[in-house]
C-alpha positions in Angstrom: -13.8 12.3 -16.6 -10.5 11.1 -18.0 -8.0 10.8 -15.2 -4.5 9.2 -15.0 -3.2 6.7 -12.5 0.5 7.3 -12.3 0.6 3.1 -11.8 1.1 0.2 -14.4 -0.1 -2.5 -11.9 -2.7 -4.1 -13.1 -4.7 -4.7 -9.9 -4.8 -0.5 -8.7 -6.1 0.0 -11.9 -8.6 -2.5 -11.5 -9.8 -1.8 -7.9 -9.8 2.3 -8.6 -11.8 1.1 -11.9 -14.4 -0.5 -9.6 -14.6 2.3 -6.8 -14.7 5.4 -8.9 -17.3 3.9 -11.4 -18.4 4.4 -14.4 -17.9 8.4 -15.0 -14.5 8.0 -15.1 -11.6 6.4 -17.3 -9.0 5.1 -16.3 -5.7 5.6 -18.2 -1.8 4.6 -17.2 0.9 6.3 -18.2 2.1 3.7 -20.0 -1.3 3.9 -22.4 0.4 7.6 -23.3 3.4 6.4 -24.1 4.9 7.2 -20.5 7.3 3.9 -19.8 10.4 5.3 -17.7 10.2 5.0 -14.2 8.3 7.5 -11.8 10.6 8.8 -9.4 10.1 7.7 -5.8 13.1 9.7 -3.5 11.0 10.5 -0.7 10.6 10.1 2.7 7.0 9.6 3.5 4.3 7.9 1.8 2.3 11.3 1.0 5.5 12.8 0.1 6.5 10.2 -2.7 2.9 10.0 -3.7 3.0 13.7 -4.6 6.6 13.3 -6.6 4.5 10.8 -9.0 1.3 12.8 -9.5 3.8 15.8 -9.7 5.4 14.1 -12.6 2.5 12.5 -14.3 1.0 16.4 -14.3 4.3 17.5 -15.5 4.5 15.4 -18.5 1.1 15.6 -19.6 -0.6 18.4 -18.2 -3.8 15.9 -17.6 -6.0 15.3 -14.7 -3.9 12.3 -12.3 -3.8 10.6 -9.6 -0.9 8.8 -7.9 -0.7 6.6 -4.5 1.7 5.4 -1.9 0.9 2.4 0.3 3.1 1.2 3.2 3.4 -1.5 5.8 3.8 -0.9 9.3 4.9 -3.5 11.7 4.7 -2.8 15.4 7.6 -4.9 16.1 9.9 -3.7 13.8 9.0 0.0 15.0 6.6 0.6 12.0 8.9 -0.8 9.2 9.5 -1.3 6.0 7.2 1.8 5.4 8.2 4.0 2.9 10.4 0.9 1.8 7.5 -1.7 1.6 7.9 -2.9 -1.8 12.2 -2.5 -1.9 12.2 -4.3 1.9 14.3 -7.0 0.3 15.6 -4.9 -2.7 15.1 -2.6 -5.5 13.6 -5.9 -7.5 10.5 -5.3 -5.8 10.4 -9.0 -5.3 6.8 -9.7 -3.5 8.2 -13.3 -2.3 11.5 -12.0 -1.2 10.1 -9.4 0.7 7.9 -11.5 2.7 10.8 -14.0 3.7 12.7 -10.9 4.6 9.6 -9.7 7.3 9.1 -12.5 8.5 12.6 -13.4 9.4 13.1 -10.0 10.9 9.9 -10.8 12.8 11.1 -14.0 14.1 14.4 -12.7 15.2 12.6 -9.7 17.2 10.6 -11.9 19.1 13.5 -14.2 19.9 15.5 -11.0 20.9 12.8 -9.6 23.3 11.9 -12.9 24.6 15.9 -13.8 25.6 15.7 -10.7 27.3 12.9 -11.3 29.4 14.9 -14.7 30.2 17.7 -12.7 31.9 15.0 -10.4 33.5 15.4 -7.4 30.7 12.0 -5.6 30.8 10.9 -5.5 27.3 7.4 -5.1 25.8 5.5 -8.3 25.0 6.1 -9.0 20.9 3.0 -8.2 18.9 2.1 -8.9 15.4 -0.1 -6.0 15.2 0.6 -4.0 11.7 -1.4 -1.7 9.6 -1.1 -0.6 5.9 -1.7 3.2 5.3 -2.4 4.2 1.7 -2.0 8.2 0.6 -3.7 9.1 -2.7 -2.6 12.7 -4.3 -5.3 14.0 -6.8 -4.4 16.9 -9.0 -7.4 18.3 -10.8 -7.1 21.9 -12.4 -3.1 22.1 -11.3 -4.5 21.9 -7.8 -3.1 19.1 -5.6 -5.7 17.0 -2.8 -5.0 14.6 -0.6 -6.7 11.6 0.8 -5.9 8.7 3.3 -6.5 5.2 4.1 -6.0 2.8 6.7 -6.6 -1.1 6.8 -5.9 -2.3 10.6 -4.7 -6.4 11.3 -2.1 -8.3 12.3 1.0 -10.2 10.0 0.5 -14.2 10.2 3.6 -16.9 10.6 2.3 -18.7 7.3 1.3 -17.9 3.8 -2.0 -18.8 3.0 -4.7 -17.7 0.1 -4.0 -17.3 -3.5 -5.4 -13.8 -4.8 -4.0 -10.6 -3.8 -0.8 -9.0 -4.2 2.3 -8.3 -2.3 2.2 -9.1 1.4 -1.6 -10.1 0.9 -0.7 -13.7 1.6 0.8 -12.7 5.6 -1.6 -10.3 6.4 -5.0 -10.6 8.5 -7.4 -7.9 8.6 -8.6 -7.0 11.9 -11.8 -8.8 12.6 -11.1 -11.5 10.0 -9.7 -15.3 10.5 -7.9 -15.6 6.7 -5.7 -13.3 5.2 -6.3 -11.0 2.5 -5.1 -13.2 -0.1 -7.7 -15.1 0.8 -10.6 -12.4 0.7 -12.5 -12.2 -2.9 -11.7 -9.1 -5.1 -14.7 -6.9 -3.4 -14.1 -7.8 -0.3 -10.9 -6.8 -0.1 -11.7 -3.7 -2.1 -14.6 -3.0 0.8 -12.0 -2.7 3.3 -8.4 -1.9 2.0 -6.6 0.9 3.0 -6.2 1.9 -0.6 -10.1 1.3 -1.4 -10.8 3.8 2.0 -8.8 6.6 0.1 -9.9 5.9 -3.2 -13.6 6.0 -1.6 -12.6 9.3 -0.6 -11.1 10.8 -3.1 -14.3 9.4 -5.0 -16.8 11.6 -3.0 -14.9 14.3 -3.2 -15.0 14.2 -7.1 -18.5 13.0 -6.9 -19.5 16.0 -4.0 
């Protein structure tokens, strides 16, 4: 089954490649001549994943798929979100972003623990932060949905070379490196994107 994957980054196409197998082929919009930008105005992850599987469907009238993946930082009251890969601006900068979190993580943790110095109640600072990953499948005209959550917690240092984005900061919960530093499958085996591409798999598979 042909489908599109309203993506150009090389490493979605290369881990949906690897979940969904060999009965499907994998094409990007840019392989049919689709180069603009997909519009992403909205406010939740399903809701912009829709708006670029919406489009993808639009212009081609083909099978597609489209995903939205967010981080969520406890102490920073579940941002960037929607706004993971703009956090430090519209260049979708990877190492700019991660300077950015960071530094906004440092200075909540300096805020809350000042406050507990002039006896301000104020919950202990975690590093506890999840990414979520919404896939939008339309098939037929007809639009599904499937979700995926990877659990852990965001380092203080950058370690690992692989990966993409905040990979280099972020520890999967019940592993000591960050997943910069997992190989290629075993990130795949746990990411919040590869547990809603696994999904969306069986479904096409059931």
């Amino acid at each position: 089954m042909k489908l599109v994957f309203a993506t150009n980054n090389i490493h979605k196409v290369r881990e949906a490649s690897e979940i969904l197998g060999k009965g499907f082929e994998i094409v990007t919009p840019a392989q049919l001549g689709i180069t603009e930008d997909i519009p992403e105005t909205g406010n939740t992850l399903r809701s912009n994943s829709q708006q670029k599987a919406d489009y993808i469907f639009e212009k081609t009238g083909l099978n597609c798929f489209a995903d939205d993946s967010g981080l969520e930082v406890d102490i920073l009251c579940g941002a960037p979100g929607v706004e993971t890969a703009r956090y430090a601006g519209p260049e979708k900068n990877p190492s700019a972003n991660i300077a950015k979190l960071l530094d906004e993580m440092a200075r909540r943790e300096m805020e809350a623990s000042f406050a507990r110095e002039f006896g301000i109640e104020t919950t202990r600072a975690t590093r506890k932060a999840r990414f979520r990953t919404c896939v939008t499948l339309i098939i037929d005209g007809q639009r599904h949905f499937f979700d995926g959550c990877m659990e852990g917690e965001i380092g203080r240092e950058l370690y690992g070379n692989g990966g993409f984005g905040y990979d280099p900061i972020f520890i999967p919960e019940g592993r000591d490196v960050t997943a910069a530093q997992l190989s290629e499958d075993e990130k795949n085996a746990i990411s919040h994107r590869g547990n809603a591409l696994r999904a969306m798999s069986e479904y096409l598979n059931g």
